[in-house]
Every structure is written in C-alpha cells, then in structure tokens.
N, C-alpha and C positions, 0 to 999 in steps of 0.2 A: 504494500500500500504506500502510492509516494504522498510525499506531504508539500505541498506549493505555499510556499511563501507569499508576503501580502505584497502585491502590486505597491509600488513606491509612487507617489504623486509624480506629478509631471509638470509641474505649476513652476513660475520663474524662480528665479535665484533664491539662496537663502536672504533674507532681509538683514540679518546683519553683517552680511560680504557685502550687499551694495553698501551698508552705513560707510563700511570700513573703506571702503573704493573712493566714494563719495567726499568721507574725512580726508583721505591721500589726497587726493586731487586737490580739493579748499588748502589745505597745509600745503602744498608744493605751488599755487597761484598765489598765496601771502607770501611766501618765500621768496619766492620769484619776482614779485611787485615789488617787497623791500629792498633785493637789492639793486633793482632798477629805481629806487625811487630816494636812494641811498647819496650818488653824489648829488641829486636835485635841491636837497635839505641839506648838505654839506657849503654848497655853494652860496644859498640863501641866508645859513649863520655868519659863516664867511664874512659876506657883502653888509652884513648889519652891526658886526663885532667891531668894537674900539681896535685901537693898533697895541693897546698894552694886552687886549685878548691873543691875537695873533704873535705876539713876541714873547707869550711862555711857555713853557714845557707841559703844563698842567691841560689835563684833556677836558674840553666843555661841548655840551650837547646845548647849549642855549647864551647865549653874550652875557655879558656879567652886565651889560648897561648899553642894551639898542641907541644905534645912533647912525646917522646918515651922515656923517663924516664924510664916509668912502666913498658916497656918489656926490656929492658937492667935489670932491677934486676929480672927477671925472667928469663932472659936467664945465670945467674949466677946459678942457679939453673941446674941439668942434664935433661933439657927440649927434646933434641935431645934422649936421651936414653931411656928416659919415650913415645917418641913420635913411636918412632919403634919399643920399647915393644907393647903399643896400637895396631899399626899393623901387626904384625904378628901374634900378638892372633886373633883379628877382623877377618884378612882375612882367616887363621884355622878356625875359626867357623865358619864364613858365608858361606866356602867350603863343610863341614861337615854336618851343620846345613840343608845347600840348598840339599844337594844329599840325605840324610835321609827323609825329610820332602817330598820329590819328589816321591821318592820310596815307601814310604806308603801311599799316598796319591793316587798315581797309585795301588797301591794293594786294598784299598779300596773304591776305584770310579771302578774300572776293574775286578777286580779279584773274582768271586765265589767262597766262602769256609763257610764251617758252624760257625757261631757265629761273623760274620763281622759285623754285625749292633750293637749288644751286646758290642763286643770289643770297635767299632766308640765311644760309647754312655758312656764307660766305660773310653774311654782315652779323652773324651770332660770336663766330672765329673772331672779331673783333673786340670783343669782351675780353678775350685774354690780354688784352697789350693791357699794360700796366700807361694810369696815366701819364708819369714823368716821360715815358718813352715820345710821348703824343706832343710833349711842350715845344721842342726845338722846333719842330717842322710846322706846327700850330702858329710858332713866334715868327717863322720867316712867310707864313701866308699872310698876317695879318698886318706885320711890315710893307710885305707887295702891295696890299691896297690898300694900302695908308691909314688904315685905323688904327695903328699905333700911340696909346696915349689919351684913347677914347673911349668911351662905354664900351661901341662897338666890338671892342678888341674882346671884351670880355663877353659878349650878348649873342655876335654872330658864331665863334666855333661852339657854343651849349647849346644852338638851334636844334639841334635832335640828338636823341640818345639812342645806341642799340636796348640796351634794354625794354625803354620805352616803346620801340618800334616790337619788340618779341611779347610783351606784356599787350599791346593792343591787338595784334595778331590771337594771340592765344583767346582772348575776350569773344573778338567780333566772330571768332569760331562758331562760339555758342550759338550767335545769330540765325535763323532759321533762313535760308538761302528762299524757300518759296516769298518771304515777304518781300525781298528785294526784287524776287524776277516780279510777281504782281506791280510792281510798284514802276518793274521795267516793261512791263505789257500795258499800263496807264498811259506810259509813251515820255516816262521819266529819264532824264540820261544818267548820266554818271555821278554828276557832283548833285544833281535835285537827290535822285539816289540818298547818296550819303548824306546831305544835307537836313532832308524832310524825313526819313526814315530810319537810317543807322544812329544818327547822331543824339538824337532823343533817346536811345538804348542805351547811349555809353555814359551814361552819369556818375552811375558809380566808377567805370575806367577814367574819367575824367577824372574826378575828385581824385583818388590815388596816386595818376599822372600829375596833376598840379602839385599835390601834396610833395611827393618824393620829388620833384623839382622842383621847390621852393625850399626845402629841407636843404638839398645838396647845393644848390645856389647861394640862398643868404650863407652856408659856413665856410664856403668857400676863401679860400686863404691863399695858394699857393701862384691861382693864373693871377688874378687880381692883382696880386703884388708884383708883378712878372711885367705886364703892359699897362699897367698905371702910371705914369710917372710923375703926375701932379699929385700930391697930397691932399691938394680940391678935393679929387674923385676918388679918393680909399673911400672904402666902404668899412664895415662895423668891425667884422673880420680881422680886417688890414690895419684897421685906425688902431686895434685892441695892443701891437705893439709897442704905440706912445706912451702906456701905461705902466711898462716898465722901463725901470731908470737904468741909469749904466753900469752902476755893481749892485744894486741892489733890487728887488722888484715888489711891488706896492700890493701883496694877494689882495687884501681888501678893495681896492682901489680894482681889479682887474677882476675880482668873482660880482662886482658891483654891475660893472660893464657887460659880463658873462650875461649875469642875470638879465639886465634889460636884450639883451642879442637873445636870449632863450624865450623869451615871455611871449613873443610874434609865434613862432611855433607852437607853442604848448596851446594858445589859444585855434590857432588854424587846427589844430590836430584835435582839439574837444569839439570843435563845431562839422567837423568830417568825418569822427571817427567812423559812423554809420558806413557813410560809402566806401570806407576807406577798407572795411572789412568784405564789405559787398563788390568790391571790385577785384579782390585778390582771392575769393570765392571764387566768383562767376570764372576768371581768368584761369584757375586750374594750377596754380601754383600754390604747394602746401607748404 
C-alpha cells in the first residue's frame, strides 16, 4: 500500500524572501544615494565654513559658524560674465548638438541607402578615440576658419556627438515604420515626415539628449581653455582657475564657485528626470 504525500501549494514566493529581497534592495539604493550624495554635502559645508574651519585638523560635519565669506570673494571675481558666457555657448550646443544628432539618427533608424550599417558601424569606431587625441586637428580646423578666439571655436566642433547620433538611432527604432509610411502615402516628404510625426515621439530622446549635453558642455574645461584666448569669454569652468592663488588655493572660495557651476544642473536634472529615465528606457540601453 503506497502512501502519497500532501501536494505542496503552488502559490508565489514565501513572503518573507520577498520582505528580505525587498529590504536588500531599499538598503543597497540608500547606500548607493549616500555615496552619491556624499561629495554634494561635502562641497556645500565647504563653501559655507569660515577659513579657521578649513585650516584645522579637526573633522566637522556642519561649520562651527555659517558664513558667506567664501562667495563674496568670489563674486569679486567676473562670476556674472563667466556665468552667461557658460550659457550661451551651452544653450548653442545643446540646440545644434540636439537637431544634428536627431537628424541622423532618423536617417539611420528610417532611411534606406546603401552602406548605412557600414557608415553606423564606422561612426560608432569613433567613440574609441580618446578626446585629447581629437584637440590638435580640432585646433588647426578651427584656426583655418578663423574662429579662433570665439565662441565659435568652442560651439561649432560639439555640433554633434557619436553617441548622441547611436542613442537617437537606437530610440526612433522603436518607432513603428507603418506611421511614417501613412504619413508618406498622405503625400508627406521627408522633413514634414520627421517634422509633424517622428519629432513629437522623441520627447523623452530629446530631454536626455539636451540633458547629457548641457551636463558635458557647461563642465567642460579643457577645449575652452585651448581657443579662448580673451579672459572676456572663459566660461564658469575656465574662470574657476582664478580662484586659486599661486602657492596657495582658497577651497572655500573654489567649493563656493563649485556650488553655484552645480546648482544649473541639479535643477535641469529634477525638472527632467521623468524623460530622462523615459528616454534611456524606450532607447534600449540598460
């Protein structure tokens, strides 16, 4: 006589493995946000601490006595002029940069032509060059057409990114090719196409694309200082080395300066984050 055993439920997980999954996961996202949120609050003590905080040994999570010291002798400095240098170059590129990287990225996720997978593949290989390699030859195009010493110098080589052109491609993928041909049997051409239909889809690709190019734009340091040659036109970046002295350098004074250069971002990036998550979704990059 065999004896069968009782059938075992079949019902989801034990409840207290998800708790325990659940807790993991909360503890490794507080984890992770503290230490990302770690020099944000380093920098802000920083820039508010007296100069007898910063010149002791003694370790402090709060100023012994808030004070703006540190951004009154920064704002001695042409902080206002360096700040709207910053953006007008920023918002030039990210205008530039977004309608370039849109436009080919729609010709290469849409557009049939021979050698488009080659070309893709050809301007992806481009990502490996390390930027310093790109300066010399960058410095002697923008010498040949005289924008040496002008925004320009700095606004016309950031017009488009590989990245940016692989990140709209990977997007407009998603895009359902029947709504374009409809929209090409209305007796729409190419740019109405893109114009009245694709372009209202890529919001979120938009937001993203601005974003990461307003980010790598304003921090930009190295071209900037390369083909500026007026002190006029440094931007935030560039001006931020005024701030230290010849043997000595002024952290307050400089995490002061930090802060204001940070505060444009942190705000662009809480009023985006939506698309900005929605765009790196939809695009297929995890």
């Amino acid at each position: 006589m065999s004896v069968t055993s009782p059938a075992r439920p079949h019902g989801p997980a034990h409840p207290r493995r998800r708790d325990r999954a659940q807790a993991l996961r909360v503890t490794a996202a507080v984890v992770i946000g503290l230490v990302m949120v770690l020099p944000l609050f380093w920098m802000v003590l920083v820039a508010f601490s007296p100069l007898a905080d910063l010149h002791t040994t003694q370790l402090r999570f709060w100023p012994s006595a808030p004070t703006l010291d540190n951004f009154r002798r920064v704002f001695r400095l042409p902080v206002g002029t360096w700040a709207m240098n910053s953006t007008v170059i920023t918002c030039l590129v990210v205008l530039l940069t977004v309608s370039c990287n849109l436009l080919a990225g729609y010709a290469f996720a849409k557009l049939r032509f021979r050698g488009r997978n080659a070309l893709f593949l050809l301007l992806l290989s481009t990502m490996t060059v390390p930027v310093q390699v790109l300066m010399v030859p960058q410095f002697k195009l923008v010498s040949a057409l005289g924008l040496f010493g002008s925004f320009w110098a700095v606004i016309v080589p950031a017009s488009s990114t590989a990245f940016g052109v692989f990140l709209a491609r990977q997007f407009m993928l998603g895009i359902p090719d029947e709504i374009i041909e409809a929209a090409r049997m209305d007796g729409a051409g190419q740019l109405r196409t893109f114009l009245t239909v694709v372009l209202p889809l890529c919001k979120p690709l938009i937001a993203v694309l601005s974003l990461l190019t307003f980010l790598y734009q304003w921090n930009d340091f190295a071209w900037p200082l390369t083909v500026l040659k007026d002190q006029r036109l440094y931007t935030l970046a560039v001006g931020m080395q005024f701030v230290n002295g010849q043997y000595t350098a002024d952290y307050g004074a400089i995490m002061a300066l930090a802060l204001l250069s940070v505060l444009p971002m942190v705000v662009l990036f809480l009023c985006f984050q939506k698309y900005f998550v929605q765009g790196f979704a939809r695009s297929g990059i995890k």
